[in-house]
C-alpha positions in Angstrom: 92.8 -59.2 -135.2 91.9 -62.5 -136.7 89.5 -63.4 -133.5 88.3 -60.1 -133.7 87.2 -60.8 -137.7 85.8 -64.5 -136.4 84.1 -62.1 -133.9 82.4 -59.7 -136.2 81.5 -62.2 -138.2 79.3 -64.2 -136.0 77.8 -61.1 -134.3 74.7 -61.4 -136.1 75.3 -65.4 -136.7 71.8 -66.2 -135.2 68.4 -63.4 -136.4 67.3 -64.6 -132.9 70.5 -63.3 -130.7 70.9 -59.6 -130.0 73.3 -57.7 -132.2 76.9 -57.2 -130.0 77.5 -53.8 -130.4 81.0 -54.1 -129.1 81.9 -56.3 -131.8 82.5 -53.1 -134.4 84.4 -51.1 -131.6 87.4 -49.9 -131.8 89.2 -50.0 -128.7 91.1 -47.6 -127.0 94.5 -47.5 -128.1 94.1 -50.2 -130.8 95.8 -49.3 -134.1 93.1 -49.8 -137.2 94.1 -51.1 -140.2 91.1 -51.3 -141.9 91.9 -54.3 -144.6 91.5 -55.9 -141.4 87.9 -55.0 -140.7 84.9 -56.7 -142.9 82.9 -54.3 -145.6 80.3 -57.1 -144.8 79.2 -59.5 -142.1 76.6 -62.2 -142.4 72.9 -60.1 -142.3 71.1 -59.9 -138.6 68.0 -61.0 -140.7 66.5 -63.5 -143.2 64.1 -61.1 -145.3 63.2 -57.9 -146.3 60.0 -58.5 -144.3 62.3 -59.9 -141.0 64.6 -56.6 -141.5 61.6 -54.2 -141.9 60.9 -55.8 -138.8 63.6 -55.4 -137.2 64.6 -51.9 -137.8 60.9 -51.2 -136.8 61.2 -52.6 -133.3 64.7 -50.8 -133.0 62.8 -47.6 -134.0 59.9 -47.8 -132.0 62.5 -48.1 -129.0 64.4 -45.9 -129.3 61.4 -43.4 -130.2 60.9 -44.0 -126.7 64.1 -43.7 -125.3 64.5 -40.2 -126.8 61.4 -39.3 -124.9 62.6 -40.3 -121.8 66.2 -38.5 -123.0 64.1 -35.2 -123.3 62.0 -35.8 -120.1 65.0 -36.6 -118.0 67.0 -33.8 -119.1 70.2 -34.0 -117.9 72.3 -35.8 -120.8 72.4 -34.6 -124.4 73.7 -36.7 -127.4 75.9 -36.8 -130.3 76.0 -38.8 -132.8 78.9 -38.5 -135.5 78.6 -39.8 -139.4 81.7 -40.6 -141.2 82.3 -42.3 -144.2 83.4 -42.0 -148.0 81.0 -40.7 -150.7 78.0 -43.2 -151.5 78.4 -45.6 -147.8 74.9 -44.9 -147.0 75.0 -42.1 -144.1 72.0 -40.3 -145.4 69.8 -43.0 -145.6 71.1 -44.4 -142.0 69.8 -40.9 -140.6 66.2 -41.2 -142.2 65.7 -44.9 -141.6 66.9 -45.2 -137.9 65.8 -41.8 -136.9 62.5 -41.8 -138.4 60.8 -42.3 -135.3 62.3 -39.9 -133.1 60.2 -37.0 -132.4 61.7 -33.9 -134.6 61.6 -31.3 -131.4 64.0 -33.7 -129.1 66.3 -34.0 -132.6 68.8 -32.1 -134.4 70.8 -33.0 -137.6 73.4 -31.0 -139.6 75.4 -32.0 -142.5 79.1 -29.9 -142.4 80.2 -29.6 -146.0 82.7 -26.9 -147.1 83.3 -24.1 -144.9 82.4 -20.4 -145.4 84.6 -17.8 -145.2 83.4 -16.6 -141.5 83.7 -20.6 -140.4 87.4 -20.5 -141.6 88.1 -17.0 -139.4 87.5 -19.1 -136.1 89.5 -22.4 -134.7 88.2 -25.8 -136.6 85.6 -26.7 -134.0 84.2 -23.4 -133.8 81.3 -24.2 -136.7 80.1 -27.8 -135.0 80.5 -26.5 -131.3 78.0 -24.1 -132.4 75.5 -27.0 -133.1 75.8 -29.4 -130.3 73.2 -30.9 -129.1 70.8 -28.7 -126.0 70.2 -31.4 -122.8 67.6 -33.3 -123.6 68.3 -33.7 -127.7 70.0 -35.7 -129.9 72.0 -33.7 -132.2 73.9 -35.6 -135.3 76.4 -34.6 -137.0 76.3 -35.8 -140.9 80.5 -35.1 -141.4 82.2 -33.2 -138.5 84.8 -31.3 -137.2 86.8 -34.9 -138.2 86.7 -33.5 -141.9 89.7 -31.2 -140.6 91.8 -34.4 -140.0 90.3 -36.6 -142.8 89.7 -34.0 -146.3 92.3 -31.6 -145.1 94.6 -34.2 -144.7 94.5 -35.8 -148.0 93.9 -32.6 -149.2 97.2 -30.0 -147.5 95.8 -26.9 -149.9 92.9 -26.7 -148.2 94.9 -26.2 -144.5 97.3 -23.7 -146.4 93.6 -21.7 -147.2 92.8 -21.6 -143.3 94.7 -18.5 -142.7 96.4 -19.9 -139.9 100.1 -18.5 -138.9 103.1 -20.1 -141.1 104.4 -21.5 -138.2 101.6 -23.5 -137.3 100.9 -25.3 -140.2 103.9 -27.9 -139.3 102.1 -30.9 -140.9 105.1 -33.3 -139.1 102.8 -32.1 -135.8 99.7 -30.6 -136.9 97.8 -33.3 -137.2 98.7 -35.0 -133.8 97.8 -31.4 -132.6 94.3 -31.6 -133.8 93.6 -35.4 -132.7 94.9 -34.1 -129.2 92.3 -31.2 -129.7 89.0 -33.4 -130.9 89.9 -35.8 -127.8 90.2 -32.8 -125.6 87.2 -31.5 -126.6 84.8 -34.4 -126.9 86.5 -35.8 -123.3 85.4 -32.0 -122.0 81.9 -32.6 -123.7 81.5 -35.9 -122.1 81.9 -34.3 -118.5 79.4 -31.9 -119.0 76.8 -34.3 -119.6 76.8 -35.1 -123.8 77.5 -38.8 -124.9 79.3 -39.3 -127.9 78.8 -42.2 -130.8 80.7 -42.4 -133.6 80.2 -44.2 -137.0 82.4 -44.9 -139.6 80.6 -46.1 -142.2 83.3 -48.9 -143.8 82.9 -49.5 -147.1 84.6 -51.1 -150.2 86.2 -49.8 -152.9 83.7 -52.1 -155.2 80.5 -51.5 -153.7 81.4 -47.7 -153.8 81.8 -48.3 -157.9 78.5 -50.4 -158.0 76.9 -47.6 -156.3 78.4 -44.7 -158.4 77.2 -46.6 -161.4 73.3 -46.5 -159.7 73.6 -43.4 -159.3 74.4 -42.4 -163.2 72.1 -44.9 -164.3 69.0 -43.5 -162.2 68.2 -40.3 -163.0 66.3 -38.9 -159.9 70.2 -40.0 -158.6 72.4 -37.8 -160.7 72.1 -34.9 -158.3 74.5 -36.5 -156.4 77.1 -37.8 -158.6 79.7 -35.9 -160.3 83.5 -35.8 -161.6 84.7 -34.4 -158.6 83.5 -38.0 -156.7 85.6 -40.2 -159.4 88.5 -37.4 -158.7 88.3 -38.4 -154.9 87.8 -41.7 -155.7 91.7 -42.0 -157.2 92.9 -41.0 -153.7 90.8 -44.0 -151.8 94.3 -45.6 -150.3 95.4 -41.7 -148.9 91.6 -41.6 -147.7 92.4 -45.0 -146.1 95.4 -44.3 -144.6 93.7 -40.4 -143.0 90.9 -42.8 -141.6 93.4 -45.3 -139.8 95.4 -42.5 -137.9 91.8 -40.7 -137.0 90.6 -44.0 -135.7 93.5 -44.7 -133.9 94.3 -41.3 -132.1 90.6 -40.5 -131.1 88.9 -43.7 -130.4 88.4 -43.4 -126.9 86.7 -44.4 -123.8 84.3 -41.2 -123.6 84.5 -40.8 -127.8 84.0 -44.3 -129.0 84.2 -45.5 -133.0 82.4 -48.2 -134.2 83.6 -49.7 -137.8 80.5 -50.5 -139.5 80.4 -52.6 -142.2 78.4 -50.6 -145.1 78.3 -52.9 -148.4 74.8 -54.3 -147.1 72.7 -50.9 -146.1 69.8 -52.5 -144.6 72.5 -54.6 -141.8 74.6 -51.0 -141.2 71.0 -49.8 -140.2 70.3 -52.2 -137.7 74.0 -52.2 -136.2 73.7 -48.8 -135.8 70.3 -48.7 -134.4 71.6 -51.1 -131.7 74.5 -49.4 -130.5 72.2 -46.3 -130.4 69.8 -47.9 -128.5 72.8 -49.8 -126.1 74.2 -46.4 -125.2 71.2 -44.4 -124.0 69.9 -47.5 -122.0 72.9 -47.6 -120.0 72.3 -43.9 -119.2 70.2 -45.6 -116.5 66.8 -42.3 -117.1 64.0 -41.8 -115.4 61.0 -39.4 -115.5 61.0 -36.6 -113.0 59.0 -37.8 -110.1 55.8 -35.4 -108.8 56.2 -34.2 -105.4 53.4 -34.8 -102.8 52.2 -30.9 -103.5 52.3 -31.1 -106.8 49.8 -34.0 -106.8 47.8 -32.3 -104.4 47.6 -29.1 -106.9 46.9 -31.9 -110.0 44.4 -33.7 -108.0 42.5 -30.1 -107.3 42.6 -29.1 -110.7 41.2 -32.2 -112.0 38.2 -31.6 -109.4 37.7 -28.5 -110.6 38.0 -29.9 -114.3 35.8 -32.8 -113.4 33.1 -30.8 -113.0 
């Protein structure tokens, strides 16, 4: 794991050099320990100026990748967000995204579910959301809560209403990871690509940003007690992120550890690996048959006119 740091590290050592997405992957079958991977690597940029820069040649890009994603038609795809409270999911959506044309794009943040949610299996509510061919749907929290919150949290899989007997935690969890890879494997065969971000960051810059948050008041709305509550269970938070990593890192479900203390840098990694993936969907726009141009060239005549 030591390379791997040196690695991550010098993946943005030169502004000039193309981020290396694989740098923050975690491979398949690789056991995360996440002291291991950085909160922070050296910035892909100089400036404000050089990263508003950046991020706006990223957007512009993949702006027209997602065009080409809706024209083509065939793939869909998915893009997960997890991360503890205050690592900067929300404001990776708006920045990256905000080029993408809203019709070809989706987003749905999963908090607590309601009673109806709870009555079905724990996919049921996100299944219901995937992305349509042609979109990119993301996922702001996912079904990985059930292995992550509900972990650290065993109350809250007691209140699922599941059978007595199922509720083993000695298997359940290994159950659900078996489930999720099942599932997204299943999803990648029928045409939806799947990118998922953890959001990695320290304990400190999570305090730093709690304190923002109480000292600006157009901020408080999102700070409360019950964030310092969860805050005292950071190492069992740890721990729930390591085995999800671990067991569903895979080669059609990918994770990519992105390190979160500098915002404006998680951005841009993220932007790239978005970028990397739907490039090496190898699109094209439909092509017009011979009597279809023919029809267009007769109603341009008749247009001409």
């Amino acid at each position: 794991m030591q390379n791997k740091n040196m690695k991550k590290t010098a993946a943005c050592e030169e502004v000039t050099m193309k981020i290396d997405s694989d740098t923050f992957l975690v491979r398949p079958g690789e056991k995360v320990k996440l002291k291991k991977w950085q909160t922070r690597v050296k910035p892909c940029y100089t400036s404000k100026e050089q990263y508003q820069e950046l991020l706006g040649k990223h957007i512009e890009e993949l702006s027209t990748l997602q065009s080409l994603l809706y024209a083509y038609n065939r793939y869909s795809v998915l893009l997960i967000f997890q991360a503890r409270d205050a690592a900067g999911k929300d404001g990776a959506i708006k920045h990256v995204m905000s080029g993408v044309n809203p019709q070809g794009c989706q987003v749905f943040s999963f908090k607590q579910p309601s009673a109806e949610e709870l009555d079905h299996d724990f996919l049921w509510r996100t299944t219901c959301r995937l992305p349509e061919r042609g979109r990119i749907g993301i996922f702001n929290r996912s079904y990985y809560e059930e292995v992550l919150i509900v972990r650290v949290h065993p109350e809250l899989l007691h209140a699922q209403g599941m059978p007595e007997k199922l509720l083993d935690e000695k298997k359940i969890w290994a159950e659900r990871y078996q489930s999720i890879v099942d599932f997204e494997k299943h999803l990648h065969r029928n045409g939806t690509r799947i990118i998922k971000f953890y959001l990695h960051l320290s304990q400190e810059e999570q305090r730093k940003r709690f304190i923002e948050r109480i000292d600006k008041p157009e901020k408080n709305w999102k700070f409360g007690q019950d964030d310092i509550e969860e805050r005292k269970l950071w190492n069992h938070y740890m721990k729930a992120y390591e085995a999800c990593l671990s067991e569903t890192g895979t080669k059609h479900g990918p994770w990519y550890v992105v390190p979160a203390d500098d915002k404006e840098n998680a951005r841009l990694i993220i932007s790239q690996v978005i970028l990397d993936t739907l490039k090496g969907l190898k699109m094209s726009y439909p092509e017009t048959t011979k009597a279809h141009r023919k029809e267009l060239m007769s109603i341009r005549t008749l247009l001409a006119k």
